[in-house]
ZAVOGU-218062 format. One record per residue: residue in one letter; x, y, z of N, C-alpha, C in turn. Coordinates in pm, whole numbers, padded with zeros to 5 digits, always signed. Layout:
residues N
aXYZXYZXYZ
...
//
This chain:
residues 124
x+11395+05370-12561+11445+05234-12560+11585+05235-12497
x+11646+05125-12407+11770+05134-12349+11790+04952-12376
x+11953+04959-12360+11942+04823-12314+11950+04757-12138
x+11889+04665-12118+11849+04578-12060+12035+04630-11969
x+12121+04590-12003+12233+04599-11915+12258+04741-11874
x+12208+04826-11951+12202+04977-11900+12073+05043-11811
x+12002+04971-11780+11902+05017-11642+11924+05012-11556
x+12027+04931-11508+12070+04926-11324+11947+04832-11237
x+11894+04823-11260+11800+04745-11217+11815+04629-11217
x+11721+04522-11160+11780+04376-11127+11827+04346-11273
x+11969+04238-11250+11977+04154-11345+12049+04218-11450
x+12096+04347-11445+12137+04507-11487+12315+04364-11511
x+12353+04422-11627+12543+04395-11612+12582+04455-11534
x+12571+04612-11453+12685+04647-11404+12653+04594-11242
x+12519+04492-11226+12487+04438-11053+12570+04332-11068
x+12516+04262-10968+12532+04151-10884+12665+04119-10831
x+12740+03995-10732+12843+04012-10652+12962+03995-10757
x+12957+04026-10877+13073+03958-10932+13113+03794-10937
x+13035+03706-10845+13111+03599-10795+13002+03477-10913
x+13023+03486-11035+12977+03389-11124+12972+03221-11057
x+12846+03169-11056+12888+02999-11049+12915+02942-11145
x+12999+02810-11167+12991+02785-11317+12938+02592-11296
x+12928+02571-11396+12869+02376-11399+13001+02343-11443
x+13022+02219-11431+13136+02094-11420+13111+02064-11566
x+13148+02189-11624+13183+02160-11789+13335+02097-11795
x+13345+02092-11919+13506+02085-11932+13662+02123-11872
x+13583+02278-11927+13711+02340-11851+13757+02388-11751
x+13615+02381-11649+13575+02412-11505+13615+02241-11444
x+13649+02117-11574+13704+02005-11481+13839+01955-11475
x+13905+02065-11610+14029+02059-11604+14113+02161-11567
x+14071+02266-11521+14078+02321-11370+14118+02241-11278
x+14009+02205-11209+14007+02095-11101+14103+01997-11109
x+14122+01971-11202+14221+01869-11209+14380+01880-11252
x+14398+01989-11286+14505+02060-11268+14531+02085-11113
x+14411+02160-11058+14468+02182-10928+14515+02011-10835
x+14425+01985-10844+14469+01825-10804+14624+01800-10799
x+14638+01819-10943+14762+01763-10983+14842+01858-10896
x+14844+01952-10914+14935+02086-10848+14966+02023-10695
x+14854+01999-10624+14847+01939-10420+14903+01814-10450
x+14957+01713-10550+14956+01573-10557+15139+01638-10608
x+15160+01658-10669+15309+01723-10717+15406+01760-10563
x+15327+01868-10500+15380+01962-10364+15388+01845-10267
x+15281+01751-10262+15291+01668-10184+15423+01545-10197
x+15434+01483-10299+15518+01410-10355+15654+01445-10295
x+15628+01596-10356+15808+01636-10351+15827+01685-10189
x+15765+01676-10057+15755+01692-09970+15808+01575-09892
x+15769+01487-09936+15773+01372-09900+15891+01287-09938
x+15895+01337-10075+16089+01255-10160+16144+01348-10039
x+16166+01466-09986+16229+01528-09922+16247+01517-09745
x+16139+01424-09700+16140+01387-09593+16171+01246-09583
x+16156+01172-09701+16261+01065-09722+16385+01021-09764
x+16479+01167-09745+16602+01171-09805+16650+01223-09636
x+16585+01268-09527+16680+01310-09422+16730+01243-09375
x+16850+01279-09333+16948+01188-09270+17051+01083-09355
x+17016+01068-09496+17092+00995-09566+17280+01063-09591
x+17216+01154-09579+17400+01252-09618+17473+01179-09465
x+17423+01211-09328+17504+01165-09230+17522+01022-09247
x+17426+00956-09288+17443+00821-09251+17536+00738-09395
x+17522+00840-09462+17631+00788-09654+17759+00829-09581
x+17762+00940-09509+17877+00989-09516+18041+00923-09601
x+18117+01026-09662+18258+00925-09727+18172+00833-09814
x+18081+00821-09851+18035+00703-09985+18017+00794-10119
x+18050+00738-10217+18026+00856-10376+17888+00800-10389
x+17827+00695-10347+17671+00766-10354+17614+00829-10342
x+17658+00905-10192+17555+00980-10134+17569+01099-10247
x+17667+01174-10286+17702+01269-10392+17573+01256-10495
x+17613+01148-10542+17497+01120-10679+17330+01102-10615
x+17306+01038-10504+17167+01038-10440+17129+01175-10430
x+17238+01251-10326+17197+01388-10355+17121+01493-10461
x+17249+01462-10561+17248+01476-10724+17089+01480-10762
x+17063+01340-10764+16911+01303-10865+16786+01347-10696
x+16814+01352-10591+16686+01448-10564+16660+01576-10529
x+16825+01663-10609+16760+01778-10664+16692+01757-10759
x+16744+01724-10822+16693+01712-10984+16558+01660-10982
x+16509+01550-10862+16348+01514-10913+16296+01660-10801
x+16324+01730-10706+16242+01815-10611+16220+01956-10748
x+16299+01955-10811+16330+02070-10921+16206+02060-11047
x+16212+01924-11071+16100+01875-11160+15958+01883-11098
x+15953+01833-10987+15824+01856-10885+15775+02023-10876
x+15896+02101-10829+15865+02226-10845+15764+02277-10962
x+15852+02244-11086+15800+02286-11170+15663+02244-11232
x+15631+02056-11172+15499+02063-11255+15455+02115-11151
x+15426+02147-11021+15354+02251-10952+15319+02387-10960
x+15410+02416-11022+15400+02576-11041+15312+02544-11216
x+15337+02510-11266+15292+02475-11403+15142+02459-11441
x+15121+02386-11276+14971+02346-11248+14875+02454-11195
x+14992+02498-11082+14884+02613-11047+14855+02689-11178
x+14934+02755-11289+14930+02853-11359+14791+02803-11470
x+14797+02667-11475+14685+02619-11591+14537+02611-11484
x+14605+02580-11363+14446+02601-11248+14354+02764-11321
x+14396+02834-11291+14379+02986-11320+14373+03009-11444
x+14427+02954-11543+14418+02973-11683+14281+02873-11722
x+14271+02776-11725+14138+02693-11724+14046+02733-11728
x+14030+02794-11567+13866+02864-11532+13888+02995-11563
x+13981+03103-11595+13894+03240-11687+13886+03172-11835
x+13887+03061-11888+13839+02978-12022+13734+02973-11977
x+13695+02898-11883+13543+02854-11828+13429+02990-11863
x+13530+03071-11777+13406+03192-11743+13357+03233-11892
x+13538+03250-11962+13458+03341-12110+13412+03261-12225
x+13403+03096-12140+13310+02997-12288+13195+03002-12223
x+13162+03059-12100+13015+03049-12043+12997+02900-12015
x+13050+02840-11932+13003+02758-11883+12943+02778-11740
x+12870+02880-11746+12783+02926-11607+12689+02822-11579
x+12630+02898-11479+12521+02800-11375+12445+02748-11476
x+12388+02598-11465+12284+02526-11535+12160+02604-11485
x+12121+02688-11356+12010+02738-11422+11968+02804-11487
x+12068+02937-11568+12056+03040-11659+11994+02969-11799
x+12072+02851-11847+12026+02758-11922+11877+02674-11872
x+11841+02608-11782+11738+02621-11790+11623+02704-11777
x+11643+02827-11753+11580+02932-11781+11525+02971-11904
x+11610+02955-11942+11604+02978-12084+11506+02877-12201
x+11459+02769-12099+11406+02700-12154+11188+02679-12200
x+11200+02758-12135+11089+02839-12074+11048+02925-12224
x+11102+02967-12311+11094+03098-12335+11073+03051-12490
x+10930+03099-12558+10846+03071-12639+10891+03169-12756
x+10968+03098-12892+11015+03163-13024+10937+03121-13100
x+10844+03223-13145+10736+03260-13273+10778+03164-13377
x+10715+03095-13453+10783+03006-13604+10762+03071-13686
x+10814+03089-13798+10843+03181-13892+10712+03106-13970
x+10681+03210-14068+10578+03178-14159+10625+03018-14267
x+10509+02943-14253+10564+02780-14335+10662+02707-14246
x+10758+02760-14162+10798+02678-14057+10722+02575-13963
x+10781+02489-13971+10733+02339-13864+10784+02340-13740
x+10712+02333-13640+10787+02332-13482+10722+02230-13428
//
């Protein structure tokens, strides 16, 4: 007798490409949506930053420009961070995914197939 993951043979644990699919469970969608957030953050602060050029020459000698300056470090700094924040929960999310098994829906319906004996006086 061996187990089933110790034959090497199809379907063996130590085969196949490594490259698991998983279904649009939960945490395979808050993944996704982390990453979202992450490209929607980078983008934002790309953009506060291409809408601030030229304001220093054109403030010049005004104590605004000082303080304008001021608050878009302070929001490009915040942007940074929910980006980086996002990527890190992107990646944290889906190895949740992998190790709650939210794999391919067909392993599960596979599984559906597969005929359990009723115990003696049991109703099925």
């Amino acid at each position: 007798m061996s187990l089933a993951s110790a034959s090497g043979g199809p379907g063996a644990g130590a085969g196949g490409t490594g490259r698991l699919k998983y279904s649009k469970g939960p945490w395979t969608s808050a993944s996704g949506t982390a990453g979202a957030l992450r490209t929607r953050a980078e983008t934002s602060r790309s953009v506060l930053g291409r809408g601030h050029e030229g304001v220093a020459a054109g403030a010049a000698g005004l104590g605004s420009a000082a303080a304008l300056k001021s608050v878009l470090t302070s929001w490009e700094g915040r942007l940074r961070s929910v980006r980086d924040e996002c990527e890190q929960l992107t990646g944290d999310l889906l190895t949740v995914a992998k190790e709650m098994g939210e794999s391919e829906t067909t392993v599960k319906s596979s599984l559906k197939g597969v005929q359990v004996p009723a115990e003696a006086g049991e109703k099925r």
